[in-house]
Structure formats: structure tokens, C-alpha cells
C-alpha positions as CSV (number, residue, x, y, z in Angstrom):
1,X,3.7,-15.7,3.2
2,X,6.2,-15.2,0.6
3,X,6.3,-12.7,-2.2
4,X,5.6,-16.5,-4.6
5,X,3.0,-16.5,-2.3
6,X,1.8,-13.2,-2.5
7,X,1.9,-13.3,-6.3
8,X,-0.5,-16.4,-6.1
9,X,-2.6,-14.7,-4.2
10,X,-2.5,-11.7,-6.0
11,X,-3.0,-13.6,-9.2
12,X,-7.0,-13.4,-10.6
13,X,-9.1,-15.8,-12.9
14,X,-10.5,-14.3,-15.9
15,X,-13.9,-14.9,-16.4
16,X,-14.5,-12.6,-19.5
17,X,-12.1,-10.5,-21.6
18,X,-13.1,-7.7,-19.1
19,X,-14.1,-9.4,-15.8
20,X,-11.8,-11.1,-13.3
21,X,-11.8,-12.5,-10.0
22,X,-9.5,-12.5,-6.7
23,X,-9.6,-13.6,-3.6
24,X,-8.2,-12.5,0.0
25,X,-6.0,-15.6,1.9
26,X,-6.9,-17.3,5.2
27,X,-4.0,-16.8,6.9
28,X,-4.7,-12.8,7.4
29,X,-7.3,-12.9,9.5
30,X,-8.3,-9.5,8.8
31,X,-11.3,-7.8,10.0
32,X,-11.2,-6.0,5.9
33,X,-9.6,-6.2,3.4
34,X,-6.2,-4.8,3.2
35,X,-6.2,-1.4,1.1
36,X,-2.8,-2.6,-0.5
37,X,-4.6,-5.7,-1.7
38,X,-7.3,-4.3,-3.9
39,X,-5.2,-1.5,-5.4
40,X,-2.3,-4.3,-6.7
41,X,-5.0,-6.7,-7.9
42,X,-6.7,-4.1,-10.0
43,X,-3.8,-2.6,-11.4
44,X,-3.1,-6.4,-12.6
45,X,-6.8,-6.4,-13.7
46,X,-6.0,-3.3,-15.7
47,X,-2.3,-4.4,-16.9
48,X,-4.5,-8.1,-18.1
49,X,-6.2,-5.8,-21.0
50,X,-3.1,-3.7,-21.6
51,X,-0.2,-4.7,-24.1
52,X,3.3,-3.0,-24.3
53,X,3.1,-0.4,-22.1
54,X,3.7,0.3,-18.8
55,X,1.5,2.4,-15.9
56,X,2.7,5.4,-15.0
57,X,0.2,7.3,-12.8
58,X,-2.9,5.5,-10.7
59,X,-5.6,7.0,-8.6
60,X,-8.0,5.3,-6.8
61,X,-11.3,5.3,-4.1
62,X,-12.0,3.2,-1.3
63,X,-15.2,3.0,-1.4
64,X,-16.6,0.5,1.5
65,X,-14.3,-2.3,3.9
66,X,-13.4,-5.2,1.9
67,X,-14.9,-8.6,3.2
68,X,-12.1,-11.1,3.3
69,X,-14.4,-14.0,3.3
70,X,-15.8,-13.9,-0.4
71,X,-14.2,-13.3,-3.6
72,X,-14.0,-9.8,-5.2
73,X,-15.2,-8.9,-8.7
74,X,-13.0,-6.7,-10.6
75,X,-14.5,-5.5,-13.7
76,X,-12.2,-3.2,-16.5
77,X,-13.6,-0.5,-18.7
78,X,-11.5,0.2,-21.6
79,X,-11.6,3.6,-21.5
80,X,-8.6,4.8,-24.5
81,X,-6.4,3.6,-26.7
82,X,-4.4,6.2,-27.7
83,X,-1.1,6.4,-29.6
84,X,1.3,7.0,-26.8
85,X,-1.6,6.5,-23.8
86,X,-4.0,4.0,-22.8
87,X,-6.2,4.5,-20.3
88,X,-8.5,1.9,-17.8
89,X,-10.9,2.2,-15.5
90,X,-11.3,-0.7,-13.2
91,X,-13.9,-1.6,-10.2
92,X,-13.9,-3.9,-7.7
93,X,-17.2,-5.2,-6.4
94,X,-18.3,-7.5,-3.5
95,X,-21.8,-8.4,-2.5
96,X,-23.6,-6.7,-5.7
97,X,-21.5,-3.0,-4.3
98,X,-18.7,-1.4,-5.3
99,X,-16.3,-1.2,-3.1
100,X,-12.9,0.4,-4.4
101,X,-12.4,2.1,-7.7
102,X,-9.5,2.9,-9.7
103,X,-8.4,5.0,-12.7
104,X,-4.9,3.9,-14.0
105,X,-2.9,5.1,-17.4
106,X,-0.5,3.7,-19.2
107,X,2.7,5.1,-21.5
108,X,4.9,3.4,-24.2
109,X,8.4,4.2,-23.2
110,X,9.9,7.4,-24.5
111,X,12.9,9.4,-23.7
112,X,12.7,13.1,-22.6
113,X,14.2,15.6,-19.6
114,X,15.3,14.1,-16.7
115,X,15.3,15.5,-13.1
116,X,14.7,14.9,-9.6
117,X,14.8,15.4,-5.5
118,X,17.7,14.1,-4.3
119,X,17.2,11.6,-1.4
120,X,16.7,12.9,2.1
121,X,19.9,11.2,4.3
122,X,19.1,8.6,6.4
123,X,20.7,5.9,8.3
124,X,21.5,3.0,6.2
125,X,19.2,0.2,6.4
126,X,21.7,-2.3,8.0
127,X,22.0,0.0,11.1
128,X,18.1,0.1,11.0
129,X,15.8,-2.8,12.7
130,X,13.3,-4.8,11.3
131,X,9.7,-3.7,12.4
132,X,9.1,-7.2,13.3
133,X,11.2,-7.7,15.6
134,X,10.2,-4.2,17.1
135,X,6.8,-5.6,17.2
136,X,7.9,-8.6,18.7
137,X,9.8,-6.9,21.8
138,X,7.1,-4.2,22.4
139,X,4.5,-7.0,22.5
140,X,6.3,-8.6,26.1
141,X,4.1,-11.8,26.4
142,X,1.0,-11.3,24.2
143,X,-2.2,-14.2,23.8
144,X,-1.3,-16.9,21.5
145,X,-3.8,-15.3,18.6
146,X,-1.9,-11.7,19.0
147,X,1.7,-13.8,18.8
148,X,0.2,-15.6,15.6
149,X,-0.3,-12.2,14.2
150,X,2.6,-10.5,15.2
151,X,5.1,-13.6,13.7
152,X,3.3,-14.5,10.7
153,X,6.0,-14.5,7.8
154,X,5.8,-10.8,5.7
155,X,6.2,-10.6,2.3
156,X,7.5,-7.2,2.8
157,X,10.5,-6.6,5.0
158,X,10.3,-3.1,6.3
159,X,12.4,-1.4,9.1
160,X,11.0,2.2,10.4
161,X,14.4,5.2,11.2
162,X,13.9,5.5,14.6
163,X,11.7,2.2,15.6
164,X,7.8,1.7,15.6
165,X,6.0,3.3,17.9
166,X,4.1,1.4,20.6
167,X,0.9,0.8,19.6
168,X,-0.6,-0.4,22.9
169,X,0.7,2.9,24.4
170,X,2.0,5.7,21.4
171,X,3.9,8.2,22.2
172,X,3.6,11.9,19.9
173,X,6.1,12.1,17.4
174,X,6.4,14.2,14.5
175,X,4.1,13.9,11.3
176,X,6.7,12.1,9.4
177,X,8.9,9.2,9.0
178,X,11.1,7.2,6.9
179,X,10.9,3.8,6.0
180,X,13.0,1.1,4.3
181,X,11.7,-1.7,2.7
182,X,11.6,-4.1,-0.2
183,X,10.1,-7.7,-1.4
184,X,11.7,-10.1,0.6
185,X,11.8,-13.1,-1.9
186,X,12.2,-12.6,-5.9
187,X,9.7,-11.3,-8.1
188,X,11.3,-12.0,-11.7
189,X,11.4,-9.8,-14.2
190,X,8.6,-8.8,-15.2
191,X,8.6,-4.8,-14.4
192,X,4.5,-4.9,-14.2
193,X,4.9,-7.0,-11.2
194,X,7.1,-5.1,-9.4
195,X,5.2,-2.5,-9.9
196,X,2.0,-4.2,-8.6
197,X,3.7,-5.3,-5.6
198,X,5.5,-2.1,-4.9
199,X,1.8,-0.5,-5.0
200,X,0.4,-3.3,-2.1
201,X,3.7,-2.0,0.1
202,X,3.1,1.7,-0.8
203,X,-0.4,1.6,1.4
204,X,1.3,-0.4,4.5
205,X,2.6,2.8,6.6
206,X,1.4,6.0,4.9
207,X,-1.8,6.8,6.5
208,X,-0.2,6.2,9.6
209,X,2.1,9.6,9.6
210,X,-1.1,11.3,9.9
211,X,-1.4,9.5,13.3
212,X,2.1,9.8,14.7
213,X,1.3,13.3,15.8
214,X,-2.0,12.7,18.0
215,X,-0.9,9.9,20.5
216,X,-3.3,7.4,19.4
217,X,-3.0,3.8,17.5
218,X,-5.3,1.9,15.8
219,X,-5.7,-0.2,19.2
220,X,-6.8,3.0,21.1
221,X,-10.5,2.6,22.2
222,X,-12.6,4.5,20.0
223,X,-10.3,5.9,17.2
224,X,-11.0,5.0,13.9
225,X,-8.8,5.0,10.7
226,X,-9.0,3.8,7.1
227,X,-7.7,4.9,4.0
228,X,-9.6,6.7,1.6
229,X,-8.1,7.4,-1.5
230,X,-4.6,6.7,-2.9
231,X,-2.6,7.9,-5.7
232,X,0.9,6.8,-7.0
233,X,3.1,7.8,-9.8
234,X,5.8,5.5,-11.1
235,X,8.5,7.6,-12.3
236,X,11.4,5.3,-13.1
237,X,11.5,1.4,-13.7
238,X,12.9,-0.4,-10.3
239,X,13.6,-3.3,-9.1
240,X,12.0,-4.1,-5.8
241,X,13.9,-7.0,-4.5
242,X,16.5,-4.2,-4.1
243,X,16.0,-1.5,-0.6
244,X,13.9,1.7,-1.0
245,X,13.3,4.2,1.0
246,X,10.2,5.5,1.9
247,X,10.1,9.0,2.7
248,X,6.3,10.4,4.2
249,X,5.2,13.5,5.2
250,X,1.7,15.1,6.7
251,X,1.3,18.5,5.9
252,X,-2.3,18.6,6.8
253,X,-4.7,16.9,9.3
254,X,-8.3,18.6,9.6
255,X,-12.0,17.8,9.2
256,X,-11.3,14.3,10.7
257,X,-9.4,13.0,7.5
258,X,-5.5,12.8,7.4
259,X,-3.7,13.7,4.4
260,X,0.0,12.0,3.1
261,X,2.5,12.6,0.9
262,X,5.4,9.7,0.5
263,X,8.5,9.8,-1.4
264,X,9.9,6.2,-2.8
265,X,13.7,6.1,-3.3
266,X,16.0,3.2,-4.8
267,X,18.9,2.9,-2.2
268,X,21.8,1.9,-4.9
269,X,21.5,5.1,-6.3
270,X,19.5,7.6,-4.9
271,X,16.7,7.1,-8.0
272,X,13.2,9.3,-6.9
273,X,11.4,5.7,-8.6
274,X,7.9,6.5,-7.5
275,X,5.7,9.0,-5.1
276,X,2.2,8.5,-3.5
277,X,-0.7,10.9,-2.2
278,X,-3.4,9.6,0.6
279,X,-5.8,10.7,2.0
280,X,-7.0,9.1,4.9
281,X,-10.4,9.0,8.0
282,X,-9.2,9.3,11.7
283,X,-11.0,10.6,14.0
284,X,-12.5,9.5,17.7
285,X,-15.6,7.6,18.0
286,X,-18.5,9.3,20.1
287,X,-19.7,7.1,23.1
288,X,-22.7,5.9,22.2
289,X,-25.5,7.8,25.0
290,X,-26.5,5.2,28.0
291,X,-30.1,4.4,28.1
């Protein structure tokens, strides 16, 4: 898939001034509906009612899993028009329930103080390699459905400091990481689609540094993980064709809910562009009791 691609699929039909629809494609084969997904097509459900501004801030609910096999609803409620804000509400519904939410707000550009983090060092991303091919080594000599998986094309190339850990057998590490990535194939100029698709790629490693610490994956028998909220601020304009680093953090685990913070950085010049919060479910299954 290719990030044309992904903005086709991304794309929705409006079927009322408010009320649009999307769809999931075939080739993910996903048991639900990735989190990632649903957050980039509402925010371009909310940005289809908007004119002249650009989001800034977005916070959202996942609500129930996300079935890949129908169509999903997203309906926008206008919430303000204000002179310098607008603000939308927008929820996403599949058989007759909600199943995400999100709250989004928008700002006509304006000039004011300026300042930021710097960015953490890191190796550079040329002396970093790509996850696939980390996932493709670690995997040895898979079945022909895991290998299908594991080489299908990514509209995101991403490559993890220090190398994905092993799923099939995760070792401990420490509740943090840093990732580079960007859109592998051009998105235009449009900012509000780099925007949207820099939203799908901010859910695609974050819960997992709430993991890293417990020896577990989401291919150990019994655990269970999901996303269940996520929040993101978009601080400076960026390009995403161009490498960011992704800088995440887990202060917190507790209660059976893992909680993340992640720090977006343009490589070129060190620009803080954007920052994320999630909140996320893991915890071990219970056997069920025999008899």
C-alpha cells in the first residue's frame, strides 16, 4: 500500500453536508480496525466542514473494536464557529453503535511566542534499520499467511533506535523508545493531509512503550492490549515526506491501563512539530475455570 493508496483509502463519500462514509481495505486482514485509521478519517470528516483553518489540538475515545468488514459512519457536529476557533465534534458509528469519538479544534494562523524542547540525540536515521526488515529476520521461516503479513508494502517507513523487539519471545527493556519514520511516497501539499496522515502513524508504536517493560507482546497467550484514548497537538506546520523522530515515554503503568507520552520531531531542523498522549488496556487474561 502506498501513501496514494492510503489517501484513497482514507478518502470518505459524503452523504449529507454532515455525514460521511469510509471504509477499511482488504488487504489488512485485521482482526479490528486499526486505531490510526479511524482517528485520520475523522479528522478529514471534521477538516470536510471546516474552511481556512487548520487543527491544532484533537482528542479522541475508542469506544468498541472496529469491524473491518463493513463501512463506518462518521457523522460531524458543528459545535463553534468562532472568530479565531472552530470547533467539531465527530463520531464514528458501525452496526447502529458508536464506536470511536473525537473532539478536534481548529485555529486561523497567527503569530505569537515561540519556544520549545530541543530534540533528544539520537542516531541518525541512515545508521538505523528499517523495522521491516527487522521483522523479516526475527520471523526465520514463518507460514505463508504470517510472510504475507510481515512483507505487505507500508505506507509508513519506520525504523525503531535499537531494533524491534521479538515479539514471539520479548525481552524487558525500558519504558521508552525512539522512533524514525515518515510517509514513504508524496503526499502534496496540502498541509491538512499531512496532518491526517501524520495522525494514522502517531498510533502505530505508542501504546507499545507501555509494553516494553513487562516482557510480553501482543502474541503472548493471554495478554491483551488496545488503545483507549489518544490525544495530539500539532504545533508547527511539517512536511511528512521528510524524517521525524518519534520520541515516547511511559511514566505510568497501573490499574491494567498503560499510559504514553510521544514527542514528534522534524529531523532537518530539530522543529518539536507535534506531541501525543495515550492511554492504553494491557493486562493478562484470566484462564477461564475448567468444567
Amino acid at each position: 500500500m502506498t501513501v496514494d493508496t492510503l489517501a484513497k483509502t482514507l478518502e470518505l463519500e459524503r452523504l449529507e453536508v454532515n455525514l460521511f462514509r469510509g471504509t477499511t481495505p482488504d488487504k489488512e486482514q485485521r482482526q479490528r480496525i486499526y486505531g490510526g485509521q479511524v482517528i485520520a478519517q475523522s479528522l478529514l470528516a471534521a477538516y470536510a466542514t471546516v474552511e481556512g483553518r487548520i487543527c491544532h489540538s484533537l482528542h479522541c475515545y475508542f469506544i468498541r473494536p472496529g469491524d473491518p468488514t463493513v463501512p463506518i459512519i462518521f457523522e460531524v457536529d458543528r459545535s463553534r464557529d468562532g472568530g479565531s476557533f472552530t470547533t467539531r465534534r465527530v463520531i464514528a458509528v458501525q452496526h447502529g453503535q458508536q464506536i470511536f469519538n473525537l473532539a478536534a479544534s481548529f485555529q486561523t494562523e497567527e503569530e505569537g511566542y515561540e519556544h520549545q524542547a530541543g530534540m533528544p540525540a539520537a542516531p541518525d536515521y541512515e545508521d538505523v534499520e528499517d523495522d521491516n526488515v527487522v521483522r523479516r529476520r526475527l520471523a526465520g521461516d514463518p507460514p505463508p499467511k504470517d510472510l504475507d503479513w510481515i512483507d505487505r508494502h507500508q505506507p509508513i517507513e519506520m525504523r525503531t533506535v535499537g531494533g524491534r523487539f521479538d515479539v514471539a519471545d520479548p525481552d524487558p527493556r525500558e519504558p521508552n523508545q525512539q522512533v524514525w519514520f515518515r510517509a514513504k511516497d508524496p503526499i502534496g501539499s496540502d498541509l491538512s493531509m499531512h496532518q491526517v496522515i501524520l495522525a494514522y502513524a502517531s498510533d502505530m508504536s505508542l501504546l507499545g512503550t507501555a509494553i516494553r517493560p513487562h516482557g510480553v507482546s501482543w502474541r503472548t497467550p493471554g495478554f491483551q492490549s488496545a488503545s483507549l484514548d489518544h490525544a495530539m497537538w500539532f504545533h508547527r506546520p511539517t512536511d511528512f515526506n521528510e524524517w521525524h523522530l518519534y520520541v515516547q515515554e511511559s511514566p505510568s503503568a497501573s490499574g491494567g491501563r498503560g499510559f504514553n507520552l510521544g514527542y514528534i520531531y522534524r529531523a532537518s531542523d530539530g522543529a518539536l512539530v507535534a506531541s501525543c498522549a495515550q492511554e492504553g488496556l494491557m493486562r493478562m487474561r484470566r484462564p477461564k475455570p475448567q468444567g
